[in-house]
N, CA and C atoms as an extended XYZ file, in Angstrom:
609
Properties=species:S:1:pos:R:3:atomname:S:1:resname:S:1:resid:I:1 pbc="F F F"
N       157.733      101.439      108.994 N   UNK     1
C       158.257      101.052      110.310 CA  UNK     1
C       157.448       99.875      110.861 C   UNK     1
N       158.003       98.998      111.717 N   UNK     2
C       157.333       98.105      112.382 CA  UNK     2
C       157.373       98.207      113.590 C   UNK     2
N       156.411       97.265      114.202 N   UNK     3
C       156.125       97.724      115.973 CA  UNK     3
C       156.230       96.081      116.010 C   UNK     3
N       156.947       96.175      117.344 N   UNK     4
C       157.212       94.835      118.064 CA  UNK     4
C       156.438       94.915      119.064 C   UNK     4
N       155.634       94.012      119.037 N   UNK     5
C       154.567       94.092      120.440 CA  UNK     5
C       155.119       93.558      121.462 C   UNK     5
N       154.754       94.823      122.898 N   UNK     6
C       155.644       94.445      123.938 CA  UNK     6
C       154.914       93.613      124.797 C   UNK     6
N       154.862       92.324      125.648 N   UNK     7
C       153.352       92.282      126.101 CA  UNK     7
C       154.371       91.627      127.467 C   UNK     7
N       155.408       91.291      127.110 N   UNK     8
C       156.327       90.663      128.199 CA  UNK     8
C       156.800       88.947      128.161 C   UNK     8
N       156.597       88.844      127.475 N   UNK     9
C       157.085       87.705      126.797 CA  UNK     9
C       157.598       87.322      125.380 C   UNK     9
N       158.972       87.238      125.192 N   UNK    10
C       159.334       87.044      123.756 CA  UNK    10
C       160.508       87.983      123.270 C   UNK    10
N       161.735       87.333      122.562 N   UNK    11
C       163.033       87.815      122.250 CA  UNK    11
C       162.760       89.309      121.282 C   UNK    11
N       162.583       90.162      122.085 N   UNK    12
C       162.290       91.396      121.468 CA  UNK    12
C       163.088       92.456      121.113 C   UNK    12
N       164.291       92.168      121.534 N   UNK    13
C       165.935       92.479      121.008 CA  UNK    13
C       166.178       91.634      119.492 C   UNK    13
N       166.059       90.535      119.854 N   UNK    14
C       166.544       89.225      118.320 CA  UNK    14
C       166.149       89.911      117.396 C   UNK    14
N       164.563       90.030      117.264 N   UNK    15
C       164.021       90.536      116.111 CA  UNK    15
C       164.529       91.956      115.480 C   UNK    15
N       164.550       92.865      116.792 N   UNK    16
C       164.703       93.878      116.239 CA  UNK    16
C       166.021       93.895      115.476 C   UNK    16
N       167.005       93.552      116.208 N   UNK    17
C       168.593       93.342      115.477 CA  UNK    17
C       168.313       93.050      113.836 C   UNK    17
N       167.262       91.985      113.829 N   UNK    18
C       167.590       90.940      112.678 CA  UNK    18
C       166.999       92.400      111.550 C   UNK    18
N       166.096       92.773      111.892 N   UNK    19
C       165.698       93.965      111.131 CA  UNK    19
C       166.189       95.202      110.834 C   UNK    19
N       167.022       95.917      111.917 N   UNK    20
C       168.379       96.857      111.702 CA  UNK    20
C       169.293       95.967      110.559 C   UNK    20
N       169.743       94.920      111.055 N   UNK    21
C       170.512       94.248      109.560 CA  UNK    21
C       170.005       94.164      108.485 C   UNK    21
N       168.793       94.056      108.259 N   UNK    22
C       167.943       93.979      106.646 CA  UNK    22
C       167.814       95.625      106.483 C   UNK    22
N       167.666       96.765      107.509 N   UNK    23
C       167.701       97.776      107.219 CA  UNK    23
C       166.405       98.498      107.143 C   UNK    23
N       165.487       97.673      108.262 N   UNK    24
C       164.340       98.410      108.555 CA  UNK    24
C       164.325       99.007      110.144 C   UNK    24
N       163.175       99.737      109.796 N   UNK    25
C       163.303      100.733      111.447 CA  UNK    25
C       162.247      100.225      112.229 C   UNK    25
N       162.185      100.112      113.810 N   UNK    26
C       161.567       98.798      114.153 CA  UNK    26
C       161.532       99.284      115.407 C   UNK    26
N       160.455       99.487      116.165 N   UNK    27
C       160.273      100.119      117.598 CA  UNK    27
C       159.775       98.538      118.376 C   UNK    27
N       160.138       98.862      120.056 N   UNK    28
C       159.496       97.634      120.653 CA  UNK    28
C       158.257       98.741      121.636 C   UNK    28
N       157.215       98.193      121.496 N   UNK    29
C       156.414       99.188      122.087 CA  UNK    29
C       155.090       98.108      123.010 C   UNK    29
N       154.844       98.674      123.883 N   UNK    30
C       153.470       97.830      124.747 CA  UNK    30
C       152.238       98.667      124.087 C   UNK    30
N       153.117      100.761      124.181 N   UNK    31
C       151.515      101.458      123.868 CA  UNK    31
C       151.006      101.624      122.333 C   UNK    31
N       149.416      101.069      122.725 N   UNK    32
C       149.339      101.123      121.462 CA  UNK    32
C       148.858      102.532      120.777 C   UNK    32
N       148.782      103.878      120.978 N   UNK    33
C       149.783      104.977      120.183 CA  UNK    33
C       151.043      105.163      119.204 C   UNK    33
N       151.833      104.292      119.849 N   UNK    34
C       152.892      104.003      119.312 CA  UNK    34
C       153.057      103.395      118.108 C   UNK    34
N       152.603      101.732      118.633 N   UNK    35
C       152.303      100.778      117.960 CA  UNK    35
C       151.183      100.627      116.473 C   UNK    35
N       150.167      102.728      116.735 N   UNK    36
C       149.066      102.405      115.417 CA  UNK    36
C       150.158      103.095      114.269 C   UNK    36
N       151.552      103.856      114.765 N   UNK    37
C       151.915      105.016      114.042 CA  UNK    37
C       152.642      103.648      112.571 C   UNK    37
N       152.991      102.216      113.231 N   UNK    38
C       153.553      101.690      112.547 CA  UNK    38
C       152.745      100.893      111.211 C   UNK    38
N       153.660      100.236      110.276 N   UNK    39
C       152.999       99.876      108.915 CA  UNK    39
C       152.554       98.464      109.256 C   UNK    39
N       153.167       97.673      110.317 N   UNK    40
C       153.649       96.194      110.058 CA  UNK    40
C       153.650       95.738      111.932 C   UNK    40
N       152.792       95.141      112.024 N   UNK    41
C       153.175       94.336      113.524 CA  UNK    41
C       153.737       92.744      113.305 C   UNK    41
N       154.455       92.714      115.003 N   UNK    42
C       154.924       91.422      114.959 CA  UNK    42
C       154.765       90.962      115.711 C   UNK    42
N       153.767       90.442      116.506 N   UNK    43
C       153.785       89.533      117.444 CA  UNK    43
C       154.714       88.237      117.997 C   UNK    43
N       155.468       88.481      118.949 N   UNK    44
C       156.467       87.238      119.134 CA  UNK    44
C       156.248       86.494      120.663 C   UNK    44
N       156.609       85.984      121.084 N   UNK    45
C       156.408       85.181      122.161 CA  UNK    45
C       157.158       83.773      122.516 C   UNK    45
N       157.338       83.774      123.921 N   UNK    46
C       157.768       82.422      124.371 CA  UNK    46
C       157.352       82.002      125.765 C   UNK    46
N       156.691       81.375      126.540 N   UNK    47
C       156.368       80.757      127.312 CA  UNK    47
C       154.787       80.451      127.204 C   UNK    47
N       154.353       80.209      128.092 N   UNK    48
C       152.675       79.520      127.808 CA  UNK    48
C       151.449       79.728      127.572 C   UNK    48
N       150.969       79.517      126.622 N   UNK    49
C       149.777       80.041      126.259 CA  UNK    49
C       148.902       80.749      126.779 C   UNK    49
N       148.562       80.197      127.997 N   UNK    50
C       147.189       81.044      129.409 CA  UNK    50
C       148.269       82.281      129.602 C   UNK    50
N       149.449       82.320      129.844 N   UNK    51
C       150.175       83.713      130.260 CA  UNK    51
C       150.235       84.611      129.397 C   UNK    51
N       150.551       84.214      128.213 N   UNK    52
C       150.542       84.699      126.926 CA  UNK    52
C       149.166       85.427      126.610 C   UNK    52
N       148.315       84.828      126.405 N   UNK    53
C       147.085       86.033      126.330 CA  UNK    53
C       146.175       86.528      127.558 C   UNK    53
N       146.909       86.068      129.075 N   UNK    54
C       146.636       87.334      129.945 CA  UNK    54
C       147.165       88.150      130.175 C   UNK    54
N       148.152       88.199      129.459 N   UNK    55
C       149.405       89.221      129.345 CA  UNK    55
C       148.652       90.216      128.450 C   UNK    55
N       148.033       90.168      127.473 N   UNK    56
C       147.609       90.659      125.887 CA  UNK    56
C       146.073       90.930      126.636 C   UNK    56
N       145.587       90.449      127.456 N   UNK    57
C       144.095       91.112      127.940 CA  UNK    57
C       144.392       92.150      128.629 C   UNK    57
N       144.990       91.823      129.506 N   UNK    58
C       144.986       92.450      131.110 CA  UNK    58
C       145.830       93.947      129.805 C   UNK    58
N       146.251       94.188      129.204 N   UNK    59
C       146.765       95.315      128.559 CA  UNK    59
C       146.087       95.877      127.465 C   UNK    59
N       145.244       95.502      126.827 N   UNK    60
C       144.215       95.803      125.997 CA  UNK    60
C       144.991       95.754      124.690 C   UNK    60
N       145.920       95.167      124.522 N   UNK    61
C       146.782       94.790      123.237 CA  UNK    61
C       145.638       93.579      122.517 C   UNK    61
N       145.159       92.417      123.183 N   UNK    62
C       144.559       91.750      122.611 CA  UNK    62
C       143.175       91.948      121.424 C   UNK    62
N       142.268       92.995      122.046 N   UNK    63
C       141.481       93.753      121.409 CA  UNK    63
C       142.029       94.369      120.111 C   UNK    63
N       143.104       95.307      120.143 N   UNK    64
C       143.767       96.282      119.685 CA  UNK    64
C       144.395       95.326      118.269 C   UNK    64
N       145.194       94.065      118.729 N   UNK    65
C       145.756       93.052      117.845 CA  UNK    65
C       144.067       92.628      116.076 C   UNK    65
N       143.201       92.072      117.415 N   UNK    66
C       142.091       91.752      116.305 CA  UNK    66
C       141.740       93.389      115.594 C   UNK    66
N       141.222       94.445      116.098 N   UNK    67
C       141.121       95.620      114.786 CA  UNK    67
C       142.286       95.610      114.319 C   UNK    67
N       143.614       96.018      114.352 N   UNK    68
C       144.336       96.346      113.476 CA  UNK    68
C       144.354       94.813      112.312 C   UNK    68
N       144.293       93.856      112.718 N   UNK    69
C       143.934       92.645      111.822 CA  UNK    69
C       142.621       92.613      111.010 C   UNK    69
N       141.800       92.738      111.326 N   UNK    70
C       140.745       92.605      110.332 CA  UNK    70
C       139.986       93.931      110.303 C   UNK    70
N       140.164       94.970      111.287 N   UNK    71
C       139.457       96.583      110.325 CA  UNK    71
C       140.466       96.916      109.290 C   UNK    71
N       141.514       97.508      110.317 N   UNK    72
C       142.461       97.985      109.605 CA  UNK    72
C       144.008       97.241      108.513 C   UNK    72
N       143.591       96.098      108.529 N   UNK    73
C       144.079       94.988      107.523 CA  UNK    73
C       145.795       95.235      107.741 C   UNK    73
N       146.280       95.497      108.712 N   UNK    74
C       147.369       95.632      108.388 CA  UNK    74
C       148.240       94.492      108.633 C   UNK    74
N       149.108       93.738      107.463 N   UNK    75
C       150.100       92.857      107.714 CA  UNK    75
C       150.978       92.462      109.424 C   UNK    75
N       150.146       91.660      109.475 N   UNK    76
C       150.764       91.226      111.237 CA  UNK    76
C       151.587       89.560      111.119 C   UNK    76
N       152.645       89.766      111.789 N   UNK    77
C       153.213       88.016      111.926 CA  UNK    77
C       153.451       87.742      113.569 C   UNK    77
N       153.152       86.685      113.700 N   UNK    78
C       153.380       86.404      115.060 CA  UNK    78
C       154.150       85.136      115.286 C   UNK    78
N       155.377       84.935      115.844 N   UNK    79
C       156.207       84.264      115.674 CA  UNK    79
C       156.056       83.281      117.046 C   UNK    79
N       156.416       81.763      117.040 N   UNK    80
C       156.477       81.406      117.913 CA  UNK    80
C       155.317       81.065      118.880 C   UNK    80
N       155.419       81.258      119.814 N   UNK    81
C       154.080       81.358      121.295 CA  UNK    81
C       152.609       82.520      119.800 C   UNK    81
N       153.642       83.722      120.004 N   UNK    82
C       152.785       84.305      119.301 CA  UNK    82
C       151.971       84.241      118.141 C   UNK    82
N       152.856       83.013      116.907 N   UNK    83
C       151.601       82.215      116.154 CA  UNK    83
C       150.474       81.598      116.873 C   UNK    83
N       150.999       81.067      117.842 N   UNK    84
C       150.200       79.962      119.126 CA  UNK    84
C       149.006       80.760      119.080 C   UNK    84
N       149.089       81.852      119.459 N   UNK    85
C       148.140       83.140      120.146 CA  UNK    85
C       146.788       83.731      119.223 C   UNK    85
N       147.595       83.421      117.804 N   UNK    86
C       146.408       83.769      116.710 CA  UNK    86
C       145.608       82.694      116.344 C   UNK    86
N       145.487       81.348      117.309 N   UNK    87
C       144.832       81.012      116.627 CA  UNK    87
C       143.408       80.809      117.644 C   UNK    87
N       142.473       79.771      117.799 N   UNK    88
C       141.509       79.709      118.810 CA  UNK    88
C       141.786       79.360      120.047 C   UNK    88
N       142.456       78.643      120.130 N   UNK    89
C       143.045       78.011      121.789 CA  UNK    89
C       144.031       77.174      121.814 C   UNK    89
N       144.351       76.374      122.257 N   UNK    90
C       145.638       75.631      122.559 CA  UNK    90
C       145.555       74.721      123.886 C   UNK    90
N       145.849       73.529      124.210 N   UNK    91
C       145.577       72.255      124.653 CA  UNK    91
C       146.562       72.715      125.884 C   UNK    91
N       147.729       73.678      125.729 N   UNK    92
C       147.931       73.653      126.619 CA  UNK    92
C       147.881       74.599      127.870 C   UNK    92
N       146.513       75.016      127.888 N   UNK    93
C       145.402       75.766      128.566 CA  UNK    93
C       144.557       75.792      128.337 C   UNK    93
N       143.831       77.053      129.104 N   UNK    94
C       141.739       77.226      128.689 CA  UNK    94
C       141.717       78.349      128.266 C   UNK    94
N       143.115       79.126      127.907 N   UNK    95
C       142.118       80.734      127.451 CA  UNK    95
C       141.873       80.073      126.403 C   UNK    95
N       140.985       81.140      125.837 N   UNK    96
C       140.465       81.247      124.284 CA  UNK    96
C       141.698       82.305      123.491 C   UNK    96
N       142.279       81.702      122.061 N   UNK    97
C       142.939       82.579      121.777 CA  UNK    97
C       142.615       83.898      121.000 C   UNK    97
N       143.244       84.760      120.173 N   UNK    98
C       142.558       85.435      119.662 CA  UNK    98
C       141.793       85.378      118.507 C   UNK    98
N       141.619       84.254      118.284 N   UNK    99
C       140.796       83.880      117.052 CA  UNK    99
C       141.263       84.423      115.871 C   UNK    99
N       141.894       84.255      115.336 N   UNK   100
C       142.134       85.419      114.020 CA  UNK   100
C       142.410       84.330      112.694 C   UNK   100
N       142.566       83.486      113.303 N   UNK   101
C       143.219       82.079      111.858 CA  UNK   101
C       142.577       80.866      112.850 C   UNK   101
N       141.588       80.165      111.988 N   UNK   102
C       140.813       79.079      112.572 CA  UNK   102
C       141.916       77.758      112.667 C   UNK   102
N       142.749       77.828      113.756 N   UNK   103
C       143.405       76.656      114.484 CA  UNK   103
C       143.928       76.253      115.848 C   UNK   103
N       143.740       74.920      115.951 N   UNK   104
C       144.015       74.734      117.782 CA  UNK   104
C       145.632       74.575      117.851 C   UNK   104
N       146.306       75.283      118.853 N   UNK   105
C       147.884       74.131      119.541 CA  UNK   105
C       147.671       72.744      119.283 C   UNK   105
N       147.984       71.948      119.643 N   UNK   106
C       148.147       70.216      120.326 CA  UNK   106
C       149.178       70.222      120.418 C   UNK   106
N       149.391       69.410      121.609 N   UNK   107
C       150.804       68.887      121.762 CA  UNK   107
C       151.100       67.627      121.046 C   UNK   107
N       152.547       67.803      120.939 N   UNK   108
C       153.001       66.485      119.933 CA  UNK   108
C       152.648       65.259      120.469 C   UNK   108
N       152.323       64.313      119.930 N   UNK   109
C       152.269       63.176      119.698 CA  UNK   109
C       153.260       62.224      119.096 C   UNK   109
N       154.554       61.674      119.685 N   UNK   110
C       155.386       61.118      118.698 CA  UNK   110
C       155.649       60.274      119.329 C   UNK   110
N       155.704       59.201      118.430 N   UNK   111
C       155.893       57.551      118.787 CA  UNK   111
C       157.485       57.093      118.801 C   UNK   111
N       158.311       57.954      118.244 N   UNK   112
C       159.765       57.336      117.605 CA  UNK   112
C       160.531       58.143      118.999 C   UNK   112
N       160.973       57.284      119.882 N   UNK   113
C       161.853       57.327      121.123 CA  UNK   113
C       162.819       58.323      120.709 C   UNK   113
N       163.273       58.005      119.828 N   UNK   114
C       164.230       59.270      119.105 CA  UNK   114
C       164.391       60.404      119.437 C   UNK   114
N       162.884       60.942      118.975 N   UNK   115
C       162.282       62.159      118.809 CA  UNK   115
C       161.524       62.932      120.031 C   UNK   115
N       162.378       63.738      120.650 N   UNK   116
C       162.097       64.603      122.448 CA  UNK   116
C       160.905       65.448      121.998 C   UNK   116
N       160.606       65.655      122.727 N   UNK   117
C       159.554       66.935      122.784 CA  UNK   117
C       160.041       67.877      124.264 C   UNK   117
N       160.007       68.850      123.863 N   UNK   118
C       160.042       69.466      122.962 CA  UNK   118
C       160.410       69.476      121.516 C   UNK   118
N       160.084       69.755      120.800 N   UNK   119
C       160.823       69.667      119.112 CA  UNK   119
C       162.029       70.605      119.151 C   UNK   119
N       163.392       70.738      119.149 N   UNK   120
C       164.209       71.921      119.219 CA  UNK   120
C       165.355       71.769      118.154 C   UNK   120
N       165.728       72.262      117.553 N   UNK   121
C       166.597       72.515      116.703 CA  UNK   121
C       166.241       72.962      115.858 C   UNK   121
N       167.422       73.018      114.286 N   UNK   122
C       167.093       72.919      112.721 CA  UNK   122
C       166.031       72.353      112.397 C   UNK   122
N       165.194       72.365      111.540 N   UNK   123
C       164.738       71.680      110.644 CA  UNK   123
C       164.200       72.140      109.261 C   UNK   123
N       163.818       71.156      108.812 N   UNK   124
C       163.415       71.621      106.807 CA  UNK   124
C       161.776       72.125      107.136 C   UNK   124
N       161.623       73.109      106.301 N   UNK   125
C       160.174       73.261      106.260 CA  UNK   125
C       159.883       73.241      105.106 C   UNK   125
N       158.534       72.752      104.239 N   UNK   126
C       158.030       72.729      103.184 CA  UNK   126
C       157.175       73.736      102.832 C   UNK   126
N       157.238       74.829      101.574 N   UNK   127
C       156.301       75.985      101.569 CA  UNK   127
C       155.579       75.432      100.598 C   UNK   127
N       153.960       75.481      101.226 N   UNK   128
C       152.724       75.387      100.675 CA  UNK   128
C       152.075       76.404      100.114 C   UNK   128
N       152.174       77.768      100.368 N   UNK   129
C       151.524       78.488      100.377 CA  UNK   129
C       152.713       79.935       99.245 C   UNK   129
N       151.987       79.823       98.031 N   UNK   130
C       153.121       81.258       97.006 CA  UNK   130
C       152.313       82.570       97.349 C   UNK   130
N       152.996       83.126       98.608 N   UNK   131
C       151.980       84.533       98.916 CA  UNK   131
C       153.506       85.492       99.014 C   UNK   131
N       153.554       86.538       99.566 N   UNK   132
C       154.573       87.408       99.259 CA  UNK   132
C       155.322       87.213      100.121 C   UNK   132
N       155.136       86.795      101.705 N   UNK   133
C       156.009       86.023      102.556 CA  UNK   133
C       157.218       84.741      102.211 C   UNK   133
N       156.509       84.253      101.344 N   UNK   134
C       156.991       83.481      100.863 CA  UNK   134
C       158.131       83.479       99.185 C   UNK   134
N       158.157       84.590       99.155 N   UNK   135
C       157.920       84.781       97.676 CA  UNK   135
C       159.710       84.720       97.307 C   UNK   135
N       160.321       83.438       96.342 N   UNK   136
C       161.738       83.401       96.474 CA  UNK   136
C       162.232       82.500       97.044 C   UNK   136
N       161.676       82.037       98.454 N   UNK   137
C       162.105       81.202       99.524 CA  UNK   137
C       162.169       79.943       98.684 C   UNK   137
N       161.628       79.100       97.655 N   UNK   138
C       161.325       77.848       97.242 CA  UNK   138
C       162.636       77.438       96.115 C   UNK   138
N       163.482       79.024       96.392 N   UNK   139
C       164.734       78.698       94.873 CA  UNK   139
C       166.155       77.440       96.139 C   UNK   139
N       165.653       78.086       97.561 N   UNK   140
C       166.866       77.148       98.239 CA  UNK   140
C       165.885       76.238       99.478 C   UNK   140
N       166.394       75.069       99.607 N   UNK   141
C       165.747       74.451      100.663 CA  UNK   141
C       165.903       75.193      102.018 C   UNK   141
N       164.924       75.445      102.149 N   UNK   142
C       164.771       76.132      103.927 CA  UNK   142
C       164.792       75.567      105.160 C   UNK   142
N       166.108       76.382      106.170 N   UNK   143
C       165.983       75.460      107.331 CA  UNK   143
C       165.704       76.460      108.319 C   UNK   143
N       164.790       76.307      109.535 N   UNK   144
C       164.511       77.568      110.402 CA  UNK   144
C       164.634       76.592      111.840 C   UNK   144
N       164.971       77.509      113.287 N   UNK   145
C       165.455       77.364      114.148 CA  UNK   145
C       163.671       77.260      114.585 C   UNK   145
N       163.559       75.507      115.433 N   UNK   146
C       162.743       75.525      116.246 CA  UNK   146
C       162.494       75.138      117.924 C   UNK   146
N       162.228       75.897      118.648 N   UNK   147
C       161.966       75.312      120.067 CA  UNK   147
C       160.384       75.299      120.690 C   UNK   147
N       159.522       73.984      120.497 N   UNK   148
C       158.263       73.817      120.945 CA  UNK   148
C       157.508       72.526      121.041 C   UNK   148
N       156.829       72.826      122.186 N   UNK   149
C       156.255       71.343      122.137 CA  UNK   149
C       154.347       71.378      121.896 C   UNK   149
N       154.220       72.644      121.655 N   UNK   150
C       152.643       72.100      120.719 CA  UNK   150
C       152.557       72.744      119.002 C   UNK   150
N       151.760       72.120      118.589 N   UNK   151
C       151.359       72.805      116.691 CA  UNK   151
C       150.452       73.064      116.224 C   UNK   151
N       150.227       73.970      115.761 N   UNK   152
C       149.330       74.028      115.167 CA  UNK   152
C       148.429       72.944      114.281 C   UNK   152
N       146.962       72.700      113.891 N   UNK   153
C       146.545       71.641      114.011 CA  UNK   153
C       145.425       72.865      112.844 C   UNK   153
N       145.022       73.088      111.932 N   UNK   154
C       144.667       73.863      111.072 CA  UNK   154
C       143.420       73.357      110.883 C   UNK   154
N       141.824       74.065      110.943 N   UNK   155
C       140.661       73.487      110.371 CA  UNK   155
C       140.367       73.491      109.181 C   UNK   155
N       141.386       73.935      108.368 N   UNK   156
C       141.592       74.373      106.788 CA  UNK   156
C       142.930       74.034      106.366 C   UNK   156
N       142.966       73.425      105.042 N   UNK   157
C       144.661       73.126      104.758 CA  UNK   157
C       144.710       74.626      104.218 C   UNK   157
N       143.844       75.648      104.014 N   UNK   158
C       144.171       76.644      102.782 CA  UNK   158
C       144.756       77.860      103.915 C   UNK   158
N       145.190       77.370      105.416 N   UNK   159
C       145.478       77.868      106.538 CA  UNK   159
C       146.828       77.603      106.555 C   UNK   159
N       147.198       76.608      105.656 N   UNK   160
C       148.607       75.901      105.912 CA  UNK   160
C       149.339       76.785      105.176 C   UNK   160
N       150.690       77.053      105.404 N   UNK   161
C       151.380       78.280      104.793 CA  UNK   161
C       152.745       76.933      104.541 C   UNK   161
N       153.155       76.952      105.945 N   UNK   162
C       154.512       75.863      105.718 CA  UNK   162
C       154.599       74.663      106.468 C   UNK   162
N       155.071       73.836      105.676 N   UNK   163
C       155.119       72.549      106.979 CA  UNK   163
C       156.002       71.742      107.233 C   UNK   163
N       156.183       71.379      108.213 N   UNK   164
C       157.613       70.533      109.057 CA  UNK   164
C       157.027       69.146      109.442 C   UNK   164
N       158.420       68.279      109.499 N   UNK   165
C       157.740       66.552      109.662 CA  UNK   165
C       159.025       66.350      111.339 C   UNK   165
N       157.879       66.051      111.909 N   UNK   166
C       158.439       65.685      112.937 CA  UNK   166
C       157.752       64.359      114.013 C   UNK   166
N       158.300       63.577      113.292 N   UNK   167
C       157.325       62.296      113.352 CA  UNK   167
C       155.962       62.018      112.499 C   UNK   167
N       155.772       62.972      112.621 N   UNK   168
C       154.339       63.325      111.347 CA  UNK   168
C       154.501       64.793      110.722 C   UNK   168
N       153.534       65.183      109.663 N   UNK   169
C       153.548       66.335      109.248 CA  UNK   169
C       152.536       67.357      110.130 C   UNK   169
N       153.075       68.435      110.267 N   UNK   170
C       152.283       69.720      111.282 CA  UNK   170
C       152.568       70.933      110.576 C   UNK   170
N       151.718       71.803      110.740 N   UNK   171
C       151.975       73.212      110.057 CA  UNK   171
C       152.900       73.628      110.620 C   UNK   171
N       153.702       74.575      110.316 N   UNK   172
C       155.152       75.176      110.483 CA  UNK   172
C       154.674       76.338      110.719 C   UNK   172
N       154.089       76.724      109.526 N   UNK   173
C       153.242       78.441      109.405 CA  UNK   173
C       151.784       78.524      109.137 C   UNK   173
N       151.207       79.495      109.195 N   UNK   174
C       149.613       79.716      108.968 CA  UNK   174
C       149.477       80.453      108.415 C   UNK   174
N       148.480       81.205      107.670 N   UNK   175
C       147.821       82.227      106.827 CA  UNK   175
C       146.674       82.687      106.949 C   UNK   175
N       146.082       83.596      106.894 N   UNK   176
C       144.802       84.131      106.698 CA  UNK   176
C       144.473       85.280      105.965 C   UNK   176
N       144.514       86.009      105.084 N   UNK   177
C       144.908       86.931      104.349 CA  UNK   177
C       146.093       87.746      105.008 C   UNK   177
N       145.868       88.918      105.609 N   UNK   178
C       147.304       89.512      106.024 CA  UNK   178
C       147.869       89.393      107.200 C   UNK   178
N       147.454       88.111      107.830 N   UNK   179
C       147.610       87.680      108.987 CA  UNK   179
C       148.126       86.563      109.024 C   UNK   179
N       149.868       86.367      109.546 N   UNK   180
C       150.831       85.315      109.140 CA  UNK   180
C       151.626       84.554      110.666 C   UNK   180
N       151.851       83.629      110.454 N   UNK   181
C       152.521       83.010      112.035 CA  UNK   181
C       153.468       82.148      111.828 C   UNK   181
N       154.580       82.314      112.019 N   UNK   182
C       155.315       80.939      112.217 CA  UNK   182
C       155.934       80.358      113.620 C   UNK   182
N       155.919       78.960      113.351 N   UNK   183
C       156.142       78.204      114.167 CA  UNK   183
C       157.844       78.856      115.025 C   UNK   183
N       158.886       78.716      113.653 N   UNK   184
C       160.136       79.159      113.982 CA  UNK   184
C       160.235       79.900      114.684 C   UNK   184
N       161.900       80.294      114.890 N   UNK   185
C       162.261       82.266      115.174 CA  UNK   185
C       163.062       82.208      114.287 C   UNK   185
N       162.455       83.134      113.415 N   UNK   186
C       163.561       83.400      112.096 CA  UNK   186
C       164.707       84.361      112.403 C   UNK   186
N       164.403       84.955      113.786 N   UNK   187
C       165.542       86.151      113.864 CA  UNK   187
C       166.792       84.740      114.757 C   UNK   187
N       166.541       83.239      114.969 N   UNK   188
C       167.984       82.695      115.211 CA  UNK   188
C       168.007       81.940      113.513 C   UNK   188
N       167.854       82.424      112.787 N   UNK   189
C       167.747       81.147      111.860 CA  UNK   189
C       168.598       81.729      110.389 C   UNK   189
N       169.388       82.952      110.941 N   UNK   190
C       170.305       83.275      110.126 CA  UNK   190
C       169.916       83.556      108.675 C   UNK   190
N       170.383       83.200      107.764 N   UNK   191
C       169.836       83.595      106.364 CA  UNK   191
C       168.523       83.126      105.665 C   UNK   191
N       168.470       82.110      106.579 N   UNK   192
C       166.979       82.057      105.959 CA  UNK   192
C       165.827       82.478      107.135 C   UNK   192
N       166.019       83.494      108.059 N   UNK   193
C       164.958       83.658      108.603 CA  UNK   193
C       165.151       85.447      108.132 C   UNK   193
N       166.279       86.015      107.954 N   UNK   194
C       166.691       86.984      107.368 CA  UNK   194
C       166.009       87.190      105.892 C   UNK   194
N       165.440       86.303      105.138 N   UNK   195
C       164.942       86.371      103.955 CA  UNK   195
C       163.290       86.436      103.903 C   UNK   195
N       162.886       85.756      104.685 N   UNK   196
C       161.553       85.526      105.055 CA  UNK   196
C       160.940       86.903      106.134 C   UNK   196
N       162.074       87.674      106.847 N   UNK   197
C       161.516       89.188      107.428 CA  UNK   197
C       161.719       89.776      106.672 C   UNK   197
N       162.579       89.608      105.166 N   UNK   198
C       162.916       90.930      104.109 CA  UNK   198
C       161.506       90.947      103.520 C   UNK   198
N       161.585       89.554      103.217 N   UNK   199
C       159.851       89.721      102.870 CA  UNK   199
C       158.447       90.657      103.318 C   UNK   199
N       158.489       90.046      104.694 N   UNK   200
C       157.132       90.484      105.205 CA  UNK   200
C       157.370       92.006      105.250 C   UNK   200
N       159.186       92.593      105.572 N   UNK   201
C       159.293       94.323      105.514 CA  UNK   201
C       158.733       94.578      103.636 C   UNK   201
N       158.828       93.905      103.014 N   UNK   202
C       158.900       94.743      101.394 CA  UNK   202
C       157.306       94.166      101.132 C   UNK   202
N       156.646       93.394      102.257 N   UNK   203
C       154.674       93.516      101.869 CA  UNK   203
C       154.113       94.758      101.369 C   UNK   203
């Protein structure tokens, strides 16, 4: 079973749907009782970073997030804001994040008038990283649904999981042993975000 962390921010219906369709069982929960009974967390999120992990303090989820990550090793993804969240901080605030994968936010930087920031739509991502998340995804070109305007910025390429070009190249996804983030929301991104949660359910 998986636990959707409730913290108050982030499409916590989408996911679960997308996972009833692959045919896993999938609670949305804040307590963490609930949340230790499960195999698999998911951290998701959407709005701003400083809210985002005073949301996750002020509830003692934040604490709770780092043991089940590095005591108790259990496979966590955090999608969205919530990749944002695993890493040290983000430019666009002062908390400190939860440290769990050594990387900052930044906001985009793009020179080509073209190109809005926010970043929002389709796009191609490139997989760097052959771990079990990944595992399959490289037989069809991958397109995943994005809406954001900072990226991850990695102090390690061996952090880099997937990556997207949007005016320049930026990590898409991150890694740290069983601790995974993507940029996307794979639960709007139809069959290929459907392939990439079959995954992380069959870790």
């Amino acid at each position: 079973m998986i636990g959707i962390i409730d913290y108050g921010l982030g499409n916590l219906g989408s996911i679960k749907n997308m996972l009833k369709i692959i045919g896993e069982k999938a609670i949305i929960s804040s307590d963490i009782t609930e949340l230790d009974k499960c195999d698999k967390l998911i951290l998701p999120g959407v709005g701003s970073f400083d809210a985002g992990m005073s949301k996750l303090n002020e509830s003692n989820l934040a604490e709770y997030i780092k043991k089940v990550a590095t005591q108790d090793k259990k496979p966590i993804l955090g999608i969205c804001l919530g990749m944002q969240l695993l890493g040290t901080g983000s430019e666009e605030g002062t908390s400190k994040g939860l440290g769990l994968i050594p990387f900052c936010s930044k906001k985009f930087q793009v020179h080509d008038f073209n190109l809005k920031v926010p970043h929002m739509g389709w796009d191609i991502v490139d997989i760097k990283k052959d771990i079990p998340l990944t595992r399959g995804l490289t037989e069809k070109r991958q397109r995943y649904y994005f809406v954001h305007s900072y990226h991850a910025v990695c102090d390690s390429q061996d952090n880099v999981m997937m990556t997207c070009d949007y005016g320049y190249e930026f990590a898409a996804a991150v890694v740290k042993n069983n601790i995974m983030g993507v940029q996307f929301h794979p639960e709007k991104s139809h069959s290929f975000g459907m392939a990439l949660l079959t995954n992380f359910v069959e870790m």
